[in-house]
N, C-alpha and C positions, 0 to 999 in steps of 0.2 A: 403555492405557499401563502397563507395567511400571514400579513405582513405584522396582523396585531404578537402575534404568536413569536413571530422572527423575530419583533424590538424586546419582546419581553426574556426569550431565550439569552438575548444580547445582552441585557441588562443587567446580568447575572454576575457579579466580581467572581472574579478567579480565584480568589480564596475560600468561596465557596462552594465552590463545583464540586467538586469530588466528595465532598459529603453529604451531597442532595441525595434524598431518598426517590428522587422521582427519577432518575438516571433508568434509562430504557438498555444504557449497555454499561459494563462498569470501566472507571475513569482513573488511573493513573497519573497525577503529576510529579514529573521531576524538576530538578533545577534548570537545568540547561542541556547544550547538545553531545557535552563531555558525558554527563551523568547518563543521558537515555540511550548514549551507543553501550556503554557500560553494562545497565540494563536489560538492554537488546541480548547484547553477547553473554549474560548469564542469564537469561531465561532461557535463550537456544540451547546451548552447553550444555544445561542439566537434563534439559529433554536428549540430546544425546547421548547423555552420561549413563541416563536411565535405560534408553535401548540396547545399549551393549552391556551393560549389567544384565539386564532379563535376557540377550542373545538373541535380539533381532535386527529388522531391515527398519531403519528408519527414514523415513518420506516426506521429502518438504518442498511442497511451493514457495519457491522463494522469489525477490524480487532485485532490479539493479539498484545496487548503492541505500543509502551514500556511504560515503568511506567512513564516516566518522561513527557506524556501525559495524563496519569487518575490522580496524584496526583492531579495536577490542576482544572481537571477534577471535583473532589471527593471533594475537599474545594468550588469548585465556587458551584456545587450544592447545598452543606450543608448549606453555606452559607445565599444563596440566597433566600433558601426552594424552588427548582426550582420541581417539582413532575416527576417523571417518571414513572408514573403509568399507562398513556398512551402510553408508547415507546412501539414498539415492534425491538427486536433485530434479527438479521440475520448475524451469525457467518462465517464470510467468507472463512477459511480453520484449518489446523488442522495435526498436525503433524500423520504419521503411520510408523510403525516396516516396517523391511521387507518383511513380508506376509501381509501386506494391512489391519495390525491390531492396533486399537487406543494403545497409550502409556499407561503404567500405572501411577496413578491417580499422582505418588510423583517425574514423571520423570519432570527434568526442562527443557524439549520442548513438555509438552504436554498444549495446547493453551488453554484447558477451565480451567484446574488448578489455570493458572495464570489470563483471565477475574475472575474467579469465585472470586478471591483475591482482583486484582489492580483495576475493573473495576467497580465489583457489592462489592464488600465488606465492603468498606468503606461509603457505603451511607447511611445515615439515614435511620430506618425497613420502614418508613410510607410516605419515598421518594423513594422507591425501584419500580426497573425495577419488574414487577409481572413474578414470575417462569413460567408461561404458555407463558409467551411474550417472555422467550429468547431460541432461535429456536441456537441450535448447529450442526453442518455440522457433519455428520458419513460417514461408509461407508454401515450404515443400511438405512442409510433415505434419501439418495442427490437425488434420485428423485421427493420425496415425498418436498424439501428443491427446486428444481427448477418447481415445481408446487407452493407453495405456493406462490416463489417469481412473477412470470409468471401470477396471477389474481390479484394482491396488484399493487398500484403507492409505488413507494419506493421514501421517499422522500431526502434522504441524502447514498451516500458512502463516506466512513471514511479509508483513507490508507498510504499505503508508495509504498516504489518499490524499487526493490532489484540490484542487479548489475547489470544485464540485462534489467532493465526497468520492470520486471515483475510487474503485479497488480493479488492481492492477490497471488496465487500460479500458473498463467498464465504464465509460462516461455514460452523462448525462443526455438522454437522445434530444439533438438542436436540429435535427430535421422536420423543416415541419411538414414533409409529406411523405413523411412513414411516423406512424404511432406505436409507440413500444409499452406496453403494458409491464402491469409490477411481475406479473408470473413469466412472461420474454425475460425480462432482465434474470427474474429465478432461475430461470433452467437454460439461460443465455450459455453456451460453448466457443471454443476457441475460432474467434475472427479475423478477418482484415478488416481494417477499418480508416477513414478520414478520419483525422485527429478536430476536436473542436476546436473553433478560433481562440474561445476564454483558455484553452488548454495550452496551446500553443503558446497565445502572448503569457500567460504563468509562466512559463516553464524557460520562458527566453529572458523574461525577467529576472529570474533566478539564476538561470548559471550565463548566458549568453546578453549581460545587457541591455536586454531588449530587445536587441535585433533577433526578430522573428524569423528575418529572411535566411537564417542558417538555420530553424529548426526543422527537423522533418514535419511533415505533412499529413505522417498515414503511421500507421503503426499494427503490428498483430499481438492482439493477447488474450489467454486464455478465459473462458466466459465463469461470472459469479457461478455457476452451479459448481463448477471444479475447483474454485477458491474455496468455496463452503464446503467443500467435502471431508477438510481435513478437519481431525476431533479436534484440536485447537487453531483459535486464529490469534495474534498479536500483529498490532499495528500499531505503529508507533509514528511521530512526526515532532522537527526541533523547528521547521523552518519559515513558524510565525505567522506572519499578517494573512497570509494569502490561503491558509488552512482555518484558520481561526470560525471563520460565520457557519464552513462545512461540520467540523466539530461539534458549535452548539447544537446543529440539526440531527446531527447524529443521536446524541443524547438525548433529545427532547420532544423529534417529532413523529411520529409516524411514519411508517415504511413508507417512499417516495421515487418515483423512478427520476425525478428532481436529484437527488440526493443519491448513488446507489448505495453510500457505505450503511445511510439508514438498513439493509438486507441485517447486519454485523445481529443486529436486535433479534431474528429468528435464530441464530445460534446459541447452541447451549455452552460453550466456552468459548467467549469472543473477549479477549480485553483492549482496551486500548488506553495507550503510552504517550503520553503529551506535555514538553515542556512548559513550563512558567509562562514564557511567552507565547507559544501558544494554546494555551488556557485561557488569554485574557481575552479582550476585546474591549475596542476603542469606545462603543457604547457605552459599557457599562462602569468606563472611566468617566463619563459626561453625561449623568443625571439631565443638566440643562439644555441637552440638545431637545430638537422639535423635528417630529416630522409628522408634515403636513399629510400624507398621504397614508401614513397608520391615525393620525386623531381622526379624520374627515368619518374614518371608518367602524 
């Protein structure tokens, strides 16, 4: 990553972002994380709304949480009596122990616990996603999980992205004695995988404190080529500082296996969803900062 390129991305106020005409993917700001679950839950909806008006199967990679997108989610349905009876779901990753084994049922990072709650729980019985429709990621079935996906049009993925730009659990490769090229990451399928350290501490930051020592270790999820598959992507994010520099990269640089959500840019309808606060960045509040190690350059 050119560091000149990164300060100057950063630099950028947040109230002008979304009107940049040099935007490599297009840019969305809402208010905050009331307004983007809101959002979330009526741009999904009406793509449902639309499948069972034309009388089809409608197919989504979807991901865990957060709540403050199925709440919305779970009211516009009930509401509206929208049926999902035609959905079929496609659970995009899923936390594992250190030996490459699911969590137990009551731990609070294991991902089907919580759809099983925030996602499918709340919905009216005779509006309900049908049990044979939601297809959950192991590490018994991800083959059997990228065949399915690989003979179906998948017609909607549903995401976020993590410090590094990850989609679903595609990080950034921190190995340095395996080299992963931009077209690996393209045609990347369903894995197990060691979780990154920067991923880790994010994520313990965020819901856990910090204390890292309760996060999982390893995780399986399914690879960017099966995310990409479906004719839409949205990805959305309320949760600030620690998305914010991935963001700008997205928008602004060149496909990066640094970076994987920079992939978002070869799709032809990819949008992404990002609050106020995460739009901005701390640079481009401080003009008068210096750094030594982009002037030198």
């Amino acid at each position: 990553m050119d560091l000149k390129n990164l300060y100057k991305w950063c630099s950028i106020p947040a109230k002008e972002l979304a009107e940049r005409d040099d935007l490599k993917v297009p840019l969305r700001i809402v208010e905050d994380s009331g307004e983007l679950g809101t959002v979330m839950a009526r741009d999904l909806v009406d793509e449902i709304k639309k499948a069972n008006e034309e009388k089809r199967i409608f197919r989504l990679i979807v991901p865990c949480g957060p709540k403050e997108w199925y709440g919305p989610f779970t009211d516009m349905v009930n509401e509206e009596q929208v049926s999902l009876r035609n959905m079929v779901c496609y659970h995009m990753d899923e936390n594992l122990d250190w030996e490459g084994r699911l969590l137990p049922k009551e731990d609070p990072n294991n991902f089907r616990t919580f759809m099983e709650r925030h996602f499918y729980g709340g919905i009216e019985e005779e509006l309900q996603v049908l049990s044979e429709n939601r297809h959950y990621l192991t590490p018994y079935n991800m083959q059997e999980m990228s065949r399915m996906i690989s003979e179906v049009e998948i017609d909607y993925t549903l995401g976020g992205w993590g410090q590094d730009g990850h989609i679903a659990f595609n990080q950034a490769n921190r190995n340095p004695y395996v080299e992963v090229s931009l077209d690996d990451l393209r045609n990347s399928t369903a894995r197990i995988q060691n979780n990154n350290n920067d991923t880790i501490l994010a994520l313990s930051q965020r819901g856990l404190g910090g204390a890292w020592q309760f996060m999982p270790p390893m995780s399986i999820t399914l690879g960017v080529r099966e995310c990409m598959k479906a004719k839409k992507i949205r990805v959305y994010s309320a949760t600030g500082a620690w998305k914010q520099t991935a963001l700008r990269v997205a928008l602004f640089s060149e496909p990066t296996v640094e970076y994987p959500m920079t992939l978002l840019q070869e799709h032809p309808d990819a949008l992404i969803t990002a609050t106020e606060e995460t739009a901005s960045h701390p640079i481009s509040e401080h003009p008068e900062w210096e750094f030594r190690a982009v002037n030198s350059r």
